[in-house]
FIGUSE-274709 format. One record per residue (C-alpha): residue in three letters; x, y, z. Coordinates in steps of 0.05 Angstrom, whole numbers, plus 5000, padded with zeros to 4 digits. Each point is the difference from the previous one (the first is absolute). Layout:
ALAXYZ
...
***
This chain:
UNK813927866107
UNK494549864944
UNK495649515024
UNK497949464953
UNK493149655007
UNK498049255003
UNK494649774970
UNK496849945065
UNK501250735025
UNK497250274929
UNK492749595014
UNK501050385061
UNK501150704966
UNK495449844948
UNK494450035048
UNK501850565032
UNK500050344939
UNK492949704982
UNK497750475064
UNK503550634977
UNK497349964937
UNK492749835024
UNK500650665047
UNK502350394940
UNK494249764973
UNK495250205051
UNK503450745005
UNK498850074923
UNK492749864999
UNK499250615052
UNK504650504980
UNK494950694978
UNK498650625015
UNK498950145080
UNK503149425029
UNK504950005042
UNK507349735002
UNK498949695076
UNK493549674972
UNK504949674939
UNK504949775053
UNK494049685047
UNK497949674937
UNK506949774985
UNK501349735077
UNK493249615001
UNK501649524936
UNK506749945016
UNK497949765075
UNK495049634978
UNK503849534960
UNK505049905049
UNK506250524993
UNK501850595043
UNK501750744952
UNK506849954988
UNK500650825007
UNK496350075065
UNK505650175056
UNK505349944952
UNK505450485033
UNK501850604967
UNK508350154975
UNK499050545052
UNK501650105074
UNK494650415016
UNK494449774949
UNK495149525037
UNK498549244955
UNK495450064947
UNK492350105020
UNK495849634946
UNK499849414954
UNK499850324942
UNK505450574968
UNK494650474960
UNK503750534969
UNK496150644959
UNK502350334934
UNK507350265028
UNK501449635050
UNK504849344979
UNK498649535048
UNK498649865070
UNK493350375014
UNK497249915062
UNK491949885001
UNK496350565030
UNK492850345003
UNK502450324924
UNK494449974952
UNK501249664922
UNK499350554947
UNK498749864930
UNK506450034956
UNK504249815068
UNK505449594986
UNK499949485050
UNK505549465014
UNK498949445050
UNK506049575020
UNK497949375043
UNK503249395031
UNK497449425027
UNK504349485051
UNK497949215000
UNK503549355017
UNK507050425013
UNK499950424937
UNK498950624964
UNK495650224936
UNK501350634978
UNK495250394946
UNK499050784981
UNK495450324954
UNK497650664966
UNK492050304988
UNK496550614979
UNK494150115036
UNK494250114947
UNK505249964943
UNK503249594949
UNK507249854999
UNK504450584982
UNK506949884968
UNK503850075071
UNK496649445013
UNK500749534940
UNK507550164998
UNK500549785084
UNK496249424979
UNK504649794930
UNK506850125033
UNK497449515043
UNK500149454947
UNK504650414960
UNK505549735062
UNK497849295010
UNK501149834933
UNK507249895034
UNK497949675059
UNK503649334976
UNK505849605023
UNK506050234965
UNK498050765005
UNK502650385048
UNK495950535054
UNK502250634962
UNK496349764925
UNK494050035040
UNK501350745031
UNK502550234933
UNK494149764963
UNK495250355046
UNK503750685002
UNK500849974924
UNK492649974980
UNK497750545058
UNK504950444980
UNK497849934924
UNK493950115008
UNK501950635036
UNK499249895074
UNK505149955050
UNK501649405043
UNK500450115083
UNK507949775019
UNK499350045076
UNK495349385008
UNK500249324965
UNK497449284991
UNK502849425035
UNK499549225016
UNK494049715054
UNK499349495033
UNK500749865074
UNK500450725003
UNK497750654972
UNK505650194975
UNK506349614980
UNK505649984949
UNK500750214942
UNK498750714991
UNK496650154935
UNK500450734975
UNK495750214948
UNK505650334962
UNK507149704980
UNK505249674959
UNK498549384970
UNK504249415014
UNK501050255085
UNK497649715051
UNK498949355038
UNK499249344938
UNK492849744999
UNK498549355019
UNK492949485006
UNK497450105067
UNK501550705008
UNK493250435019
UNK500750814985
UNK494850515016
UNK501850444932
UNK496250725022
UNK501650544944
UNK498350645039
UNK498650444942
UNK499150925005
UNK496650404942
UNK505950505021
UNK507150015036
UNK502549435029
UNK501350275069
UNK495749825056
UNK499550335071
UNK497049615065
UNK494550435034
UNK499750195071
UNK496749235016
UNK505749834988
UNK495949484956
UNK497950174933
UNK505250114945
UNK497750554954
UNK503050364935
UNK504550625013
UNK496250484944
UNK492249695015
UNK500049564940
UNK495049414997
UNK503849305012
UNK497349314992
UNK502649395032
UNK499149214963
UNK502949355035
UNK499249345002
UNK503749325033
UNK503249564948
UNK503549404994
UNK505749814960
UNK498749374963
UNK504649624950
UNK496150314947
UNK495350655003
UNK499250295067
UNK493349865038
UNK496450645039
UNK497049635056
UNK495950645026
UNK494249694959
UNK493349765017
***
């Protein structure tokens, strides 16, 4: 069942939002060269405590039997691997493609926020694309549209622009928890899926590869990475569907 928001649960989300964005934030300002991916996810668990919410990710249990709950705060995944990156001792490099996925858990619900960086580096075009299909799909994230004008908008622009979309993993509505209905692919048929309505919030995450679409999970049974070793990039946010334009409430 899709869970629509009151206005009183959406203050609520809003805030928690506010704190994954401010942890983004802080992450940003020390991603370079020789750093290390545990000392981004310390940095990520210390905002996020100290204004209140718990890591959303941290002892979230894995879709396998075997596979202990998630270590960390933070997901920091490097140049092929998709998403899901556990923190370690590894060192930054300069050209390293690093995405960081965070969550952040306050007053009963969920923000949800992902982004992209070169270390040292501008943007590349993998990255600007991840980031446009982004807004390329919310430009449908209106009542009256339906789920799959969203998925179909993303897929369309990353496969234009000649990059390939991942099909395995999707968005998907938050709130109370992580991860509720709908599904969001990034890839589809227009006019599918669930109807939008006002108080809906998504986490839209296009999970874009420079390469093939096909993703393997590696022996952590963790981190998500490309089949052929082909640099991925991740971009997500939390919005909210309004009567009008959708608002991203991962903002600060």
């Amino acid at each position: 069942m899709i869970e629509i928001k009151s206005n009183h649960e959406i203050e609520l989300m809003r805030e928690s939002c506010k704190i994954v964005a401010l942890a983004h934030k802080g992450i940003e300002k020390a991603i370079k060269e020789g750093v290390s991916t545990k000392a981004l996810d310390k940095i990520a668990e210390d905002i996020i405590v100290k204004n209140g919410a718990i890591p959303s990710f941290k002892g979230y249990p894995s879709g396998f039997n075997d596979v202990d709950n998630f270590p960390a705060t933070a997901c920091i995944s490097i140049n092929d691997e998709v998403i899901h990156g556990i923190p370690s001792d590894r060192k930054l490099k300069n050209e390293d493609i690093v995405s960081i996925d965070l969550g952040a858990y306050k007053n009963g619900f969920h923000g949800d926020m992902a982004r992209t960086y070169i270390v040292g580096n501008e943007e590349n075009k993998l990255l600007k694309v991840t980031k446009q299909s982004f807004f390329e799909g919310i430009k449908y994230a209106k009542p009256g549209f339906r789920v799959g004008d969203i998925s179909h908008a993303i897929g369309k622009f990353i496969e234009e622009n000649g990059f390939s979309v991942v099909k395995e993993f999707q968005g998907h509505g938050v709130g109370r928890n992580l991860h509720e209905e709908p599904g969001i692919p990034n890839y589809g048929k227009s006019g599918k899926g669930p109807r939008l309505e006002k108080g809906m919030c998504l986490a839209i995450e296009p999970m874009v590869n420079e390469g093939s679409w096909e993703v393997v999970v590696l022996e952590d049974g963790w981190t998500v990475a490309t089949e052929d070793g082909s640099n991925s990039a991740h971009y997500e946010n939390t919005i909210l569907i309004t009567e009008k334009e959708p608002e991203i409430l991962t903002t600060i």
